[in-house]
PADREN-34449 format. One record per atom (N, C-alpha, C, O): x, y, z. Coordinates in steps of 0.001 Angstrom, whole numbers, plus 500000, padded with zeros to 6 digits. Atoms other than C-alpha are relative to their C-alpha. Layout:
residues N
XYZ/...
This chain:
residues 215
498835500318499154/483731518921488763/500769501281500306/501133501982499362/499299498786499653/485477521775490697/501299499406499830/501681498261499586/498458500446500152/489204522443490679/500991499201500992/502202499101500790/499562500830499033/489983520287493683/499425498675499572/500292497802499621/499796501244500140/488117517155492599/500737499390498916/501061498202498908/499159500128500740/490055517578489500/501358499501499730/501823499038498688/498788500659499890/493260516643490700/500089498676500026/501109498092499661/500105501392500065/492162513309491105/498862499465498980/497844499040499527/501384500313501087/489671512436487986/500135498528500290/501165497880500106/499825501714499445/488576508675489415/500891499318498785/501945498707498964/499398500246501024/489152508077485356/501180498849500318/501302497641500519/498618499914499506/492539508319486063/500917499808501153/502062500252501068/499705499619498765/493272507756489748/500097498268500532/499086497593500337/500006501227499282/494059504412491375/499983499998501021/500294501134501378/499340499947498355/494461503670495112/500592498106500142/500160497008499792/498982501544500295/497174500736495625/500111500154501479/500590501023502208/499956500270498613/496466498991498770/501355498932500276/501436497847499701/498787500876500296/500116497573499770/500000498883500969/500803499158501860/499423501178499335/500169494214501589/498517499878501265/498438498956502077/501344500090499011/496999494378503807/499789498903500617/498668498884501127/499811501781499056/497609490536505544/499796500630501316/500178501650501888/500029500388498251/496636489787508856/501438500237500396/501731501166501149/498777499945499052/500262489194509668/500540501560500393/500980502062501427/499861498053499755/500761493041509376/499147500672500709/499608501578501403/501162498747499584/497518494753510520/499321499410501327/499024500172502248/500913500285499371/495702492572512544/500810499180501342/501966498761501294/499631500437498906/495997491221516102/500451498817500225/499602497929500147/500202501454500393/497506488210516238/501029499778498991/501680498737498903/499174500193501074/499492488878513346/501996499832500084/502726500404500893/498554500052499534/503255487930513049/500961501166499959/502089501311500429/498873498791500580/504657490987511817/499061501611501456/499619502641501834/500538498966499269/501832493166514359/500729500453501512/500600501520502111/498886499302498374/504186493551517738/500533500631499380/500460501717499955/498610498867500836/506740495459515298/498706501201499284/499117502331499021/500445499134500817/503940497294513572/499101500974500781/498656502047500374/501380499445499272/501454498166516438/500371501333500591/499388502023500861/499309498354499245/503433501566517994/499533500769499071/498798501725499318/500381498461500833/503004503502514937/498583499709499451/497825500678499395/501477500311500379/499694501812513637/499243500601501070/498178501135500758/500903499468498961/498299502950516626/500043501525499949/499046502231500101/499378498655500034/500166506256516322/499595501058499261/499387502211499639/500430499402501015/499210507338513253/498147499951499751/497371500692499148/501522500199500311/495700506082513330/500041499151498536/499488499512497497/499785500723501462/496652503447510577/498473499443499161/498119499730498017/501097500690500728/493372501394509948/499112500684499990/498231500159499310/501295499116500202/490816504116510215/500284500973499210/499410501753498830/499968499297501088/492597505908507913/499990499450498420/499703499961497337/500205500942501454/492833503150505307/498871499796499840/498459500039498706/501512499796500035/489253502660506069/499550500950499272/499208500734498110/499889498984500518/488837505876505401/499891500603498260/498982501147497633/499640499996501198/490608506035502075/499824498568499099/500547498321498134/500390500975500795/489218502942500740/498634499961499606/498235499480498545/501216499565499679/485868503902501628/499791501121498879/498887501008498051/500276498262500656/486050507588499860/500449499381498342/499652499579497425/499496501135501662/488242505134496286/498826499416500133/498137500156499430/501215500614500345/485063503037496529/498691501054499256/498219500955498123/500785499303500426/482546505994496676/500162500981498497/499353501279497618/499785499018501379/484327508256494003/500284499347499104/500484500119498166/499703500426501212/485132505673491437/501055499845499695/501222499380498567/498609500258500312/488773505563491647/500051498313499669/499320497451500158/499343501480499822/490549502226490539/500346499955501313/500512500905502077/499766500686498721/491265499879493429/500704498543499862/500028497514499864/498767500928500248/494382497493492944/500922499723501465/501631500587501980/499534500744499059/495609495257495814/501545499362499198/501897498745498193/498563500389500546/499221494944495841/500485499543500836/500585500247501841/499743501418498989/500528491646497734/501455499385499761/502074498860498836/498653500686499477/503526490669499252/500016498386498907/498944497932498508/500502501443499900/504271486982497938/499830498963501381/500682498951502269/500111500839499172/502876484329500177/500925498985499807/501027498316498779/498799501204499779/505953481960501626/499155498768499869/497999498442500137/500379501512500359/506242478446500392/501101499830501148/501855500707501569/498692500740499206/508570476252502724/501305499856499001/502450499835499452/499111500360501095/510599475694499856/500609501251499131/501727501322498622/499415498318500209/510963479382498760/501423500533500401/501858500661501546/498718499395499798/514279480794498215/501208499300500079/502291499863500242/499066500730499361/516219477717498784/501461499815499061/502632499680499416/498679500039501228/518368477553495295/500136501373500069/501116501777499442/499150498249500734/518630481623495241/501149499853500494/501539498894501159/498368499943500230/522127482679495136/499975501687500530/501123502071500751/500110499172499398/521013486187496496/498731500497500870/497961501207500224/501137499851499771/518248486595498928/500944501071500864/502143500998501135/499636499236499409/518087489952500880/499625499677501550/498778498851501889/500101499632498477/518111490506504514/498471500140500540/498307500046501756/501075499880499534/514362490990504669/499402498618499543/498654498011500309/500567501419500257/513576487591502489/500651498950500910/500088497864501048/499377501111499082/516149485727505026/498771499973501193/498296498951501687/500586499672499041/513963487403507493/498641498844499847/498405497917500622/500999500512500163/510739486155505803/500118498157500257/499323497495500924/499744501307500295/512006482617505221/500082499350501484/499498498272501595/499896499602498913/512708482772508713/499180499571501042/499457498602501749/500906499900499334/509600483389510588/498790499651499208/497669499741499710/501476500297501034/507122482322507458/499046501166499914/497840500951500038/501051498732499620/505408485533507622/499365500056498208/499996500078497152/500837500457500907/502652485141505161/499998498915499094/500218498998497886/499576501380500076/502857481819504720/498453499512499198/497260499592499494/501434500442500843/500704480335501870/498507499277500505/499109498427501160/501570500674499060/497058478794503409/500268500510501050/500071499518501752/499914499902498707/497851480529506770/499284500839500154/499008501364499075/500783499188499795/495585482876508424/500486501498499929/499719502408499613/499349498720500234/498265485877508486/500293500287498441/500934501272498074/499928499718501345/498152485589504802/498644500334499088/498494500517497879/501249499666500349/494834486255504420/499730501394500056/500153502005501038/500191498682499327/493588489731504054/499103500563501184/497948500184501383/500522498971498697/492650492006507090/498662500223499456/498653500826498382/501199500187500173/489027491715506835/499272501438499459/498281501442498729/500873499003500374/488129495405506433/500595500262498443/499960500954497648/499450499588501760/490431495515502801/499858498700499688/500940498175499427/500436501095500767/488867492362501647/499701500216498281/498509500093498002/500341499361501304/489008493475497622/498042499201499645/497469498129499835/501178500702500213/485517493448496422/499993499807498076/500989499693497361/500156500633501187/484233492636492978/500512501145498527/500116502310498541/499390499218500745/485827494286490133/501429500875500573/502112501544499798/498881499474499546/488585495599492151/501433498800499922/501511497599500181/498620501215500773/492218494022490901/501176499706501169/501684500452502006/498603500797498829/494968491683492962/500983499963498822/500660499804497645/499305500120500938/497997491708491362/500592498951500162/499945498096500767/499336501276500024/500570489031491087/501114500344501127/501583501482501102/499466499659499039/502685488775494193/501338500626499695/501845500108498701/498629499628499994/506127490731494442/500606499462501332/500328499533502529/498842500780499251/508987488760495636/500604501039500972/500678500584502113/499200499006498844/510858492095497632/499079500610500157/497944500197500394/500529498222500002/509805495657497667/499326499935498953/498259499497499380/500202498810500656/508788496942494662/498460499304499951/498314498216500508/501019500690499938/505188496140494062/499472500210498153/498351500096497658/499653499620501587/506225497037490035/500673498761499378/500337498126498378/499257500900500665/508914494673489787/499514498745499865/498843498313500802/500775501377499570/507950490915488531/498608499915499567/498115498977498941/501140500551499924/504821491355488567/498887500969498970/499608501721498313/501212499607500973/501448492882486311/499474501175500150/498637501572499339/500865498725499681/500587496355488202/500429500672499057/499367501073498580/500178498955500736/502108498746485523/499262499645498942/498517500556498580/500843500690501376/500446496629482400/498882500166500373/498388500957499570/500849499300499277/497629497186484365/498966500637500102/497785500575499762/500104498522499838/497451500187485389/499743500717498878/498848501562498851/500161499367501495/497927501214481572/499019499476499432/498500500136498532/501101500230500603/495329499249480701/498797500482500521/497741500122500001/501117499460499912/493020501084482328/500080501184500292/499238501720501013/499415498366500420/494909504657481601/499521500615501491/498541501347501635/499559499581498641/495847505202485633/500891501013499362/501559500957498330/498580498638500140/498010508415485646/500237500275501264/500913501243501613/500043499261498490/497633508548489263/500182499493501127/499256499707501910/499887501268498443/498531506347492226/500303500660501103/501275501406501229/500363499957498531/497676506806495607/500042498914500582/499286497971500352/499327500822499182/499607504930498116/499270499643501181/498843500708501625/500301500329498775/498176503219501330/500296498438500454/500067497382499864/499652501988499782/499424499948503294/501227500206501076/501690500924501963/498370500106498884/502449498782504661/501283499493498805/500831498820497879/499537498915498422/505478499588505009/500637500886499950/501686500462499466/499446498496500448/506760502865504666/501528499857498968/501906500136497830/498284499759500471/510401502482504133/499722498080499075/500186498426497989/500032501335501248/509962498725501885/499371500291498632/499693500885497603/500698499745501493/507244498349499646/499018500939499906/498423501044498834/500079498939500689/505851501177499945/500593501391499125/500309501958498070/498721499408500893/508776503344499359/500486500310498408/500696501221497607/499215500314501108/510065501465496873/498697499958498873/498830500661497871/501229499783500985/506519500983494882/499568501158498969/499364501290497763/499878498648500802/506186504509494622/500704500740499570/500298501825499155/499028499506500541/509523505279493606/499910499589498814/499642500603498170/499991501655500564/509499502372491176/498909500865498827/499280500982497659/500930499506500565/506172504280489884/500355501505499755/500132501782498577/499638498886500654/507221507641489482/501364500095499161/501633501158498602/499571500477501261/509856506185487290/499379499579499021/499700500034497923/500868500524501370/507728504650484990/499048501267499448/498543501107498337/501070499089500592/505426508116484583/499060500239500768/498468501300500571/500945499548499287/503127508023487066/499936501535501090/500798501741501944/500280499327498688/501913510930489284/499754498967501074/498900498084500990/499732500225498590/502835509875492881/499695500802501077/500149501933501246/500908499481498926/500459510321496145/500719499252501317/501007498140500876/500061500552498969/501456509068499587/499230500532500936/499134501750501088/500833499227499263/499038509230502198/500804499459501500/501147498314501794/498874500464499363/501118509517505143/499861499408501469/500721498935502212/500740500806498692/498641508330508124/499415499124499352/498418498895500038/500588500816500585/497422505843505809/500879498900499794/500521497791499398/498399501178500174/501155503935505733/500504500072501505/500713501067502200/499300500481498896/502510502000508679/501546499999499837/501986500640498882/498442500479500028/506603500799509406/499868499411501283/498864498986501854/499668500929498596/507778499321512386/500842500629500898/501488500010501743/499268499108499121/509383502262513996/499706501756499509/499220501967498398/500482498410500218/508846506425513935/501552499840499266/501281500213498124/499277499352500891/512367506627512302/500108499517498515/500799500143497711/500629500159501186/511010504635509213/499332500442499345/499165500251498140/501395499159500695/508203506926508915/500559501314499745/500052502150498997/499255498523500221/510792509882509232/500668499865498816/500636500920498182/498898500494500791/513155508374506709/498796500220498507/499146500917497554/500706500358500764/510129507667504473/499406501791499348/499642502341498272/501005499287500145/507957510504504522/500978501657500244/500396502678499878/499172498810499707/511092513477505625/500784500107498812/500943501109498115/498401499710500603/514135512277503619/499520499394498894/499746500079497896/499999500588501685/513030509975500576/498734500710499042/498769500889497825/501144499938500696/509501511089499870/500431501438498966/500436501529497739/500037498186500945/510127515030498607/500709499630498989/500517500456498096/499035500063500748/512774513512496392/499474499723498804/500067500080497786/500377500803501004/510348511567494120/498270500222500508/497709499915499456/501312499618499520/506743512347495605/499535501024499211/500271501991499009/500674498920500280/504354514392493989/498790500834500359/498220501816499881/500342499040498785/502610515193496858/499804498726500977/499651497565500598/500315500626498753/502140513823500624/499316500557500429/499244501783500344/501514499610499370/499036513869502436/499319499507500681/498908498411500299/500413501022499456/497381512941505205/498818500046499202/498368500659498234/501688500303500580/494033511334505033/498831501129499776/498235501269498709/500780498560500047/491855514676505926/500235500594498904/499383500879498063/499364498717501288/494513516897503443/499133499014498340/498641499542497343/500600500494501331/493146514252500709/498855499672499672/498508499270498562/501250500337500264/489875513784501368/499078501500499888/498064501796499256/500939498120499971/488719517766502026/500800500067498459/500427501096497894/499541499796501558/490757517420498252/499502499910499105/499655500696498170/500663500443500675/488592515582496671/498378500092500677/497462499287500505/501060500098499195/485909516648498849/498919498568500302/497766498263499998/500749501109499416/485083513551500421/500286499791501793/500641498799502430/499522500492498464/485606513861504059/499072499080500347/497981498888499810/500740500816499130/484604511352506547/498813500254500126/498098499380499636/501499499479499430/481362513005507721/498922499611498761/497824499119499022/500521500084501143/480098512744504295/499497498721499272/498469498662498598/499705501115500568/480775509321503235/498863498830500577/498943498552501774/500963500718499838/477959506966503410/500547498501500760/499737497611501024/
C-alpha cells in the first residue's frame, strides 16, 4: 500500500450514503424540482456512482443512512417539530410504501452493506445505530456522499467529528437545493469541522481509483 492509499485503509474507512430516495434524486421525485439545478450542476449521480463504485471495489464499509419514512400520523403529539419536519409532514416526502421512499436504483445497498435506523431530523448520529456501528466494525473514517448539504449532511458530519471520527466530504458527490447551500456548506461550515473536502477525482486519484480504472 503506497502513501496515498493509506489515508484511507478500507479497514478503517466507511462511505455513508445520506438519504438516496427517489424523492430526492430521481425524476419524478418530490423533493427533485428543488434539487435538480445543482444535481445537475455538480454532476451529482455520476459522482455518487462513482464513489460507490470505487467503496465497493476497495473494500471500504458501506452504510446507508436514511431519512425516516413519513407515517400519516407522524409528529402529531410532538410539542416541537422543526420547520423542515412541518415541511415533511406537509408534502409526505418519503412517505412509508411510496415509490419516493424507495431507494434510487443505482444506490440500491447490496449484500453485506448496512441500513441504519432512520433519523427523525438531520443528524444521521442522533436516535439512531450508525456510531455503535461504525465502532463495531473500528470505522475511523467517514466519507460523506448524498443529500443535502446544509441538513443531514452537514449536520451528520459535524455530529461525527464530535464523536472522534476523521471527517471526508466529497463535495460533487453532495446535492442541496440551491448554490448558496452548497456555499454555506462546503465555504463557511465545512473548514470549521472537516478534515478534508474533496471532489470525486481529488479522492479517487487518492486512493488511486479513478474512473478509467474501475471495472
Amino acid at each position: 500500500m503506497n502513501d496515498q492509499e493509506s489515508a484511507y485503509p478500507p479497514e478503517e474507512t466507511a462511505l455513508l450514503v445520506i438519504d438516496p430516495y427517489n424523492d430526492f434524486l430521481s425524476e419524478g421525485g418530490k423533493l427533485w424540482p428543488e434539487a435538480k439545478e445543482v444535481a445537475e450542476g455538480v454532476g451529482l449521480l455520476d459522482h455518487m456512482r462513482a464513489m460507490l463504485s470505487a467503496a465497493r471495489s476497495l473494500g471500504f464499509h458501506v452504510f446507508i443512512v436514511p431519512h425516516h419514512q413519513t407515517k400519516p400520523g407522524d409528529y402529531r403529539t410532538w410539542d416541537h417539530l422543526s420547520p423542515t419536519q412541518q415541511h415533511v409532514v406537509q408534502r409526505q416526502v418519503f412517505a412509508a410504501g411510496s415509490w419516493g421512499a424507495e431507494w434510487h436504483p443505482d444506490f440500491v445497498p447490496r449484500e453485506g452493506e448496512l441500513v441504519m435506523r432512520q433519523h427523525w431530523a438531520s443528524s444521521g448520529f442522533a436516535n439512531t445505530d450508525l456510531d455503535m456501528l461504525l465502532k463495531q466494525h473500528r470505522v475511523q473514517k467517514i466519507v460523506l456522499i448524498g443529500m443535502k448539504a446544509n441538513t443531514c449532511v452537514d449536520t451528520t458530519a459535524r455530529f461525527g467529528q464530535e464523536l472522534g471520527y476523521h471527517v471526508t466530504l466529497i463535495r460533487d458527490a453532495i446535492g442541496a437545493f440551491n448554490w448558496d447551500e452548497m456555499r454555506a456548506t462546503f465555504d463557511i461550515n465545512a473548514p470549521a469541522y472537516a478534515h478534508a473536502v474533496l471532489t470525486t477525482d481529488e479522492f479517487l486519484t487518492m486512493v488511486d481509483k479513478r474512473p478509467h480504472e474501475m471495472a
